[in-house]
N, C-alpha and C positions, 0 to 999 in steps of 0.2 A: 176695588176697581175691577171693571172687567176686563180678564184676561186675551188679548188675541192668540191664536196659536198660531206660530210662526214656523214652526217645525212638525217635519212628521215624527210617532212615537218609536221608542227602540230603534232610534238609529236609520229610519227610511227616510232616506235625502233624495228629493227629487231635482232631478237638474244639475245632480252636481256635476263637479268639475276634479281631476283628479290630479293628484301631486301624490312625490316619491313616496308619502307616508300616508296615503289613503285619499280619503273623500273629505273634500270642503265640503262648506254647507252651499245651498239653492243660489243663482246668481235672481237680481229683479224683484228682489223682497221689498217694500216700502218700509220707511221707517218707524219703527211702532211706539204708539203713543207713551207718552216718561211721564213718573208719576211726578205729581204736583211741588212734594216734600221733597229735600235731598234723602235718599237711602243712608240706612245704616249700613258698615260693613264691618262683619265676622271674620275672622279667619283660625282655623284652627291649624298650626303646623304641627303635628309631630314630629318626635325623634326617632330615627330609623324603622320608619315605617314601610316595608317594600310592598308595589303597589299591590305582588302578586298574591297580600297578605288580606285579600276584601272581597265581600263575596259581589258587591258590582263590577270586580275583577276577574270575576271566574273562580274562584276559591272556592272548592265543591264542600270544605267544610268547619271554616272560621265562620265564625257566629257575629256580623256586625251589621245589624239589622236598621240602623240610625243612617249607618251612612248608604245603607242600599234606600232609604228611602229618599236621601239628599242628592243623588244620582237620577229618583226615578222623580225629583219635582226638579231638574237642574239636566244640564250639560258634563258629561264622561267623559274628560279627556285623558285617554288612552296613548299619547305619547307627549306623555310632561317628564322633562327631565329637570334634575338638578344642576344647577354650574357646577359644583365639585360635589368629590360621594365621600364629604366626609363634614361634620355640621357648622361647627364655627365659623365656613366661608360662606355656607349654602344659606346663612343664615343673612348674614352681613350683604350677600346677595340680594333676598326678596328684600332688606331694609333700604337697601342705597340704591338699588337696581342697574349693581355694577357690577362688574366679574373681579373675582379677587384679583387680578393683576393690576383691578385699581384700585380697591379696597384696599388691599393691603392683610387679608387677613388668609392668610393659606392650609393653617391647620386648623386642630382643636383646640382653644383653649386654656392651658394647663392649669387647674386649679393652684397656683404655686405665688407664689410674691408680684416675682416680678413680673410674670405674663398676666396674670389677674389684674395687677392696679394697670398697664400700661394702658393708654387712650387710644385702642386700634382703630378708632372710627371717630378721632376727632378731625374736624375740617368736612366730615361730609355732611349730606341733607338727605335725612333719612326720610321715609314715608310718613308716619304718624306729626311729625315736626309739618310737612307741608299739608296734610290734614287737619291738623289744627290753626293753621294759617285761615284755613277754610272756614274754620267756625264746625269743626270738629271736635266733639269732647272722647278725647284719649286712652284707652287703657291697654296693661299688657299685665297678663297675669299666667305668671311657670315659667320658663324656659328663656333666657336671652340668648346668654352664653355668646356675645360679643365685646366682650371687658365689662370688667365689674360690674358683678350680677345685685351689689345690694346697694347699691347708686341709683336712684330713679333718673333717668335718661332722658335729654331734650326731646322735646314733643309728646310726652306722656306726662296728663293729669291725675293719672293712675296707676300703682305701679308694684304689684305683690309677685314676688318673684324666690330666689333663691337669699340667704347668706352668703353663703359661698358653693358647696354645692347643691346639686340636684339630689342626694342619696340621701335615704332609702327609698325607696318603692313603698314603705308601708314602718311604721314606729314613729320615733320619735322625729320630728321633722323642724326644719330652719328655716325660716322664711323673710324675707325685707319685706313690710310692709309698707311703702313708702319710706324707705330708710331706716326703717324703726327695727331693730332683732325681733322674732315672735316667733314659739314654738308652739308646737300641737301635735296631737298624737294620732294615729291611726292612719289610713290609705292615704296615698298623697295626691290623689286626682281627685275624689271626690270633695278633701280641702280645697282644691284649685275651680274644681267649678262652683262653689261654694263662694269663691272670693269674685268667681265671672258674675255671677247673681247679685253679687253687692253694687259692683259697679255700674251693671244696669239697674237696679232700686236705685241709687244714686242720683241719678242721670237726671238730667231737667229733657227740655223742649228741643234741643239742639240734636242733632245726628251724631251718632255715637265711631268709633272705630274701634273694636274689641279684639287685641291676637290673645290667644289661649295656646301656649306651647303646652304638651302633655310629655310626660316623659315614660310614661310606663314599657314602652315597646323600646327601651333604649337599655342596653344589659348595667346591672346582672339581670338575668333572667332568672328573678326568682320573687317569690314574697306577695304573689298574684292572690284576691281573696278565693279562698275554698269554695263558693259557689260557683265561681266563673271556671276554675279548673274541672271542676266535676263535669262541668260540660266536653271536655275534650278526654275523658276519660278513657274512651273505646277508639278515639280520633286512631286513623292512618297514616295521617299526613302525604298521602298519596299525591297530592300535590307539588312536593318536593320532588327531583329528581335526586334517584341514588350515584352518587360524582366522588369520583376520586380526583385530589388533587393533583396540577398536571404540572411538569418542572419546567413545562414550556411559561408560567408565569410567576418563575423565579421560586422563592420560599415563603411560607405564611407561620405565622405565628398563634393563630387562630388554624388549627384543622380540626375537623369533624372528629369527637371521639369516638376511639372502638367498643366503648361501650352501650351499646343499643338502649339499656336503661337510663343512663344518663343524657344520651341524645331525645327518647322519647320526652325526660322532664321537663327537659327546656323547650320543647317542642310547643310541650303543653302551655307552661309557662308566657311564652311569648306570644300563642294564640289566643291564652284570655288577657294579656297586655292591651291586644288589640279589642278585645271585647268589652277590657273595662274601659278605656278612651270613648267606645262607641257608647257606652251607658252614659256614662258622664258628659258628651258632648249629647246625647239627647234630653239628657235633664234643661241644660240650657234652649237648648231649639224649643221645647216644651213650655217652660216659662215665657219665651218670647212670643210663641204663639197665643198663646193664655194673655196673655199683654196685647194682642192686635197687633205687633210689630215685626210679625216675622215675614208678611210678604212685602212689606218695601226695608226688609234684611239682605243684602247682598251675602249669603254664607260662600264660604270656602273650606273645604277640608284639604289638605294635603301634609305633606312631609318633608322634611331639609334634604334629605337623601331616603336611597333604598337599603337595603338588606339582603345578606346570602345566608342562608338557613339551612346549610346543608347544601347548598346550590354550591356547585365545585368541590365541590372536597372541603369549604371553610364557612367560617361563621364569621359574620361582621362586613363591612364596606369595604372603602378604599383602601383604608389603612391595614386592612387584613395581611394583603403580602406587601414584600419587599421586593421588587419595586412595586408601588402602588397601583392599584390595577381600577379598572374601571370597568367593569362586566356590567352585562344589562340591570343585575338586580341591582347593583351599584346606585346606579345615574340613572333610573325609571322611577318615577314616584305619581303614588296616588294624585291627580287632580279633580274636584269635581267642585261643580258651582252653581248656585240657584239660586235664581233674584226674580219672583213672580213677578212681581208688579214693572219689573225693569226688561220688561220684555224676550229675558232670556227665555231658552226654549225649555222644553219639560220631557224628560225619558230621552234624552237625545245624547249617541255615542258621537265624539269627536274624534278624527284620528290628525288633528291640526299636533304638528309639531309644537311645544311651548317649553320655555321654561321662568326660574322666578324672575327672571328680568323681566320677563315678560307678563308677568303676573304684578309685579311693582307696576309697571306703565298700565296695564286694565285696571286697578284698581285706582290709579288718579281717575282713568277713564269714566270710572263707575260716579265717583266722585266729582263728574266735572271740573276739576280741579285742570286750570291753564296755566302752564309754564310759561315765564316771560323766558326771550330768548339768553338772557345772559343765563338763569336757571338752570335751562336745559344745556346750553356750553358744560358749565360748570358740573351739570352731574354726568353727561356725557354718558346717558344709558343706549346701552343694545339694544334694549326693551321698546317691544313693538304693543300696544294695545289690541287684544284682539276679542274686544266686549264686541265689537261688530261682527264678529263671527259667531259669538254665544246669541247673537239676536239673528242670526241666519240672513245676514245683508251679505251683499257683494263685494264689499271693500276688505274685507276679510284679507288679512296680512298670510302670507306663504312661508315660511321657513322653509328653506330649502335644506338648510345643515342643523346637524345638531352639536354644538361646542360644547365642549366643560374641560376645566382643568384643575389639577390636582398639583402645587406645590411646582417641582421642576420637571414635570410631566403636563401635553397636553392630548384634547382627546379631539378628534373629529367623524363625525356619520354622515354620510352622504351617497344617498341611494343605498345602495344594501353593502356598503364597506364599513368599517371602523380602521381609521388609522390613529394609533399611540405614537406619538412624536417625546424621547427622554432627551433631555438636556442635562449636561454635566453638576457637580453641586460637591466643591472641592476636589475635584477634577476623578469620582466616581460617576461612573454613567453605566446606563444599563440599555441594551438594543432598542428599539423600534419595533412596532408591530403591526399587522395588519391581518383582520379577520374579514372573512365574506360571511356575510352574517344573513343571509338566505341560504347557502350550503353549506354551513358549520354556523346554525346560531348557537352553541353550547361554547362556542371561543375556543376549539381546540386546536388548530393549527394555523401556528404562525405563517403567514405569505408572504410575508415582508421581502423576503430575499430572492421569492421570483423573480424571474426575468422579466416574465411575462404583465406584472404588474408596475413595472416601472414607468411606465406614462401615467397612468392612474397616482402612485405616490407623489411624482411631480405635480401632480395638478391640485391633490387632496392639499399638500403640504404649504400651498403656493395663499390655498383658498384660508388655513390654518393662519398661516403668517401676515397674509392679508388684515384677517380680522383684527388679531389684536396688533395689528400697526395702529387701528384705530382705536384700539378699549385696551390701552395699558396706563398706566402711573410708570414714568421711571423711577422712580423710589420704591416702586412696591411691585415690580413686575415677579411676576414669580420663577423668573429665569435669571431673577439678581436675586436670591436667599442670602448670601453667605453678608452680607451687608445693614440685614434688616433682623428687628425685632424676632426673637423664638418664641414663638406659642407654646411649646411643646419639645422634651428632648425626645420624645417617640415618634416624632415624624419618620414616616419611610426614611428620605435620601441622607436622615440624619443616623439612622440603625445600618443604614446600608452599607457605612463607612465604615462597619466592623466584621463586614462579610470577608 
């Protein structure tokens, strides 16, 4: 099909119109012609992948050449956040396109009995279940890690994933094949895109939905193959900032070591994590184009959450300190997207505010897929579709704020502030926070207790409370913990209690 260009290249938007977090696309665009077929759709999420870890990110010297070329035939969006910056909810997130306080799932996890078998996402309507409604054929292969990983999941015809955990990075490896136990030896990404190729051979006539979780950029950080290290051999990582961590956000448990050899390995280490996902997600892009089916592919790359690499003084997410913290590398994640035949644009940077709830609603979008009203009651997403901005039309959805929350903490952005809002959790609580994040983007002094910004907290805090009056579960809000299922005894507000 011939392509229209709807966009100007590298990010030149003419006409735009401007909001807190940049430039919308062009207003007066006509609608551009839809291919014939329903599109396929990809998504590739990683685990903690920070966005700042790509060179369509600016990363002067991570090597991921796949996804700089998935950015230069697609749409860069530059402020995609995560609902929580830690994976189990951010996950349960893009599937239900709910915010965990109606989910139900607020940590990670814990590979252990009881948090493993429990049904933390039974009663809801996941994405691939309404895709398949559609006349979708199914798959998910790596990563679930929203209960029981070796259970194949409603709405999935496909379904190679974990035993139990995700570990090693490379050796002897456990995987459900359809429910079935099966081992194999060697890297564990190029098994998993190994298993994405099967499933599209597979395939008949029908339109496919394919997620691909990777896990290699998710610690420990180590056991990356020898050629891709060798690449980062002389690396700087100049990219990083050098941060000491600050007591203004409590204590971490993850700090940067004094060891400069040990920080350079992991360094290394987690830059070819990112290299080997890029290799591995281009094998598939490759095949598909080799197949004729990669331009009416709707792809997606992105990640559950970000990563701090030395950024602060610590390594790892939310979970890092105590109280839980939400720093940019946190709750910023990679998005990029490219569906040629579907009109979207080509080399075109986004500064559209999004996150996965909102990436669940584009992708029905993508899918034409129509909610009946009881449907959409019943899932009761955030999520705004904003496939009409990836096509440069004028209905293009605004985000004004940017929410996520993390357990009995939440977070709000709005224009150049961040307020952290703690809520008690066995009657331990921890202060409030507030950064101006145009003159301290590094998060280093708390304002909270100005005088001076005490109209602004009333109003951020009003806009906070607001939202989730609408997007909570009282059974699962995450400001009622001490009543609900434990994911995990290493939660923040649950370590906290031994401070």
């Amino acid at each position: 099909m011939r392509r229209r260009k709807l966009l100007k290249a590298a990010g030149g938007l003419a006409g735009c119109m401007a909001t807190p977090y940049g430039q919308v696309f062009a207003t007066g665009e006509q609608v551009p012609t839809l291919p014939r077929e329903r599109p396929n759709i990809l998504v590739f999420l990683s685990d903690d992948h920070g966005r700042w870890l790509q060179q369509a990110y600016g990363n002067s010297e991570v090597k991921t050449p796949t996804m700089q070329r998935l950015a230069q035939q697609g749409v860069k969006l530059t402020n995609a956040y995560t609902t929580s910056p830690v994976c189990s909810p951010a996950r349960a997130s893009f599937f239900t396109g709910r915010m965990p306080s109606q989910h139900g799932i607020h940590d990670w996890i814990e590979e252990r009995q009881a948090a493993y078998k429990y049904p933390w996402l039974q009663g809801e309507i996941i994405l691939p279940e309404l895709l398949q409604a559609a006349g979708y054929r199914t798959g998910l292969v790596g990563k679930w890690h929203c209960g029981a990983e070796r259970v194949p999941h409603k709405g999935f015809d496909f379904w190679f994933s974990y035993w139990v955990s995700q570990y090693p990075h490379a050796g002897t490896q456990n995987f459900s094949d359809q429910g079935q136990h099966v081992m194999a030896e060697g890297f564990q990404a190029p098994l998993l895109s190994a298993q994405a190729q099967r499933f599209l051979l597979e395939g008949g006539k029908e339109p496919f939905f394919l997620f691909v979780g990777f896990t290699d950029t998710h610690s420990p950080h180590r056991s990356m193959p020898a050629e891709l290290l060798a690449e980062y051999e002389h690396a700087t990582f100049c990219d990083i900032p050098k941060e000491n961590f600050l007591p203004v956000h409590g204590v971490t448990q993850c700090p940067v070591s004094n060891r400069p050899e040990v920080e350079a390995d992991k360094l290394r280490q987690y830059y070819a994590a990112a290299s080997s996902i890029d290799r591995e997600m281009g094998k598939i892009l490759d095949w598909l184009d080799a197949a004729g089916k990669l331009d009416n592919t709707c792809v997606v790359y992105t990640s559950d959450h970000g990563l701090n690499a030395g950024h602060h003084g610590i390594w790892e997410k939310g979970n890092a300190t105590i109280p839980q913290n939400f720093f940019e590398e946190s709750i910023r994640v990679p998005c990029t997207i490219a569906w040629p035949d579907g009109g979207v644009g080509s080399n075109v940077t986004s500064a559209l505010a999004v996150n996965h709830c909102d990436l669940f609603a584009t992708l029905l979008d993508v899918a034409d897929v129509q909610l009946d009203d009881l449907t959409k009651q019943k899932i009761n997403s955030p999520g705004r579709s904003y496939l009409s901005h990836l096509r440069g039309l004028s209905d293009a959805p605004v985000r004004q704020d940017v929410i996520c929350e993390y357990g009995n903490a939440r977070m709000i952005v709005c224009d150049q502030y961040k307020l952290v809002l703690r809520f008690p959790f066995k009657n331990r609580i921890f202060g409030h926070e507030l950064y101006d994040l145009r003159d301290d983007p590094r998060e280093t002094t708390n304002i909270f207790s100005h005088q001076s910004q005490s109209a602004r907290i009333e109003y951020m805090s009003k806009k906070l409370h607001d939202f989730f009056k609408d997007y909570h579960d009282q059974l699962k809000d995450g400001l009622c913990l001490e009543g609900q299922p434990e994911a995990t005894s290493q939660s923040p507000w649950i370590l906290a209690l031994s401070l």
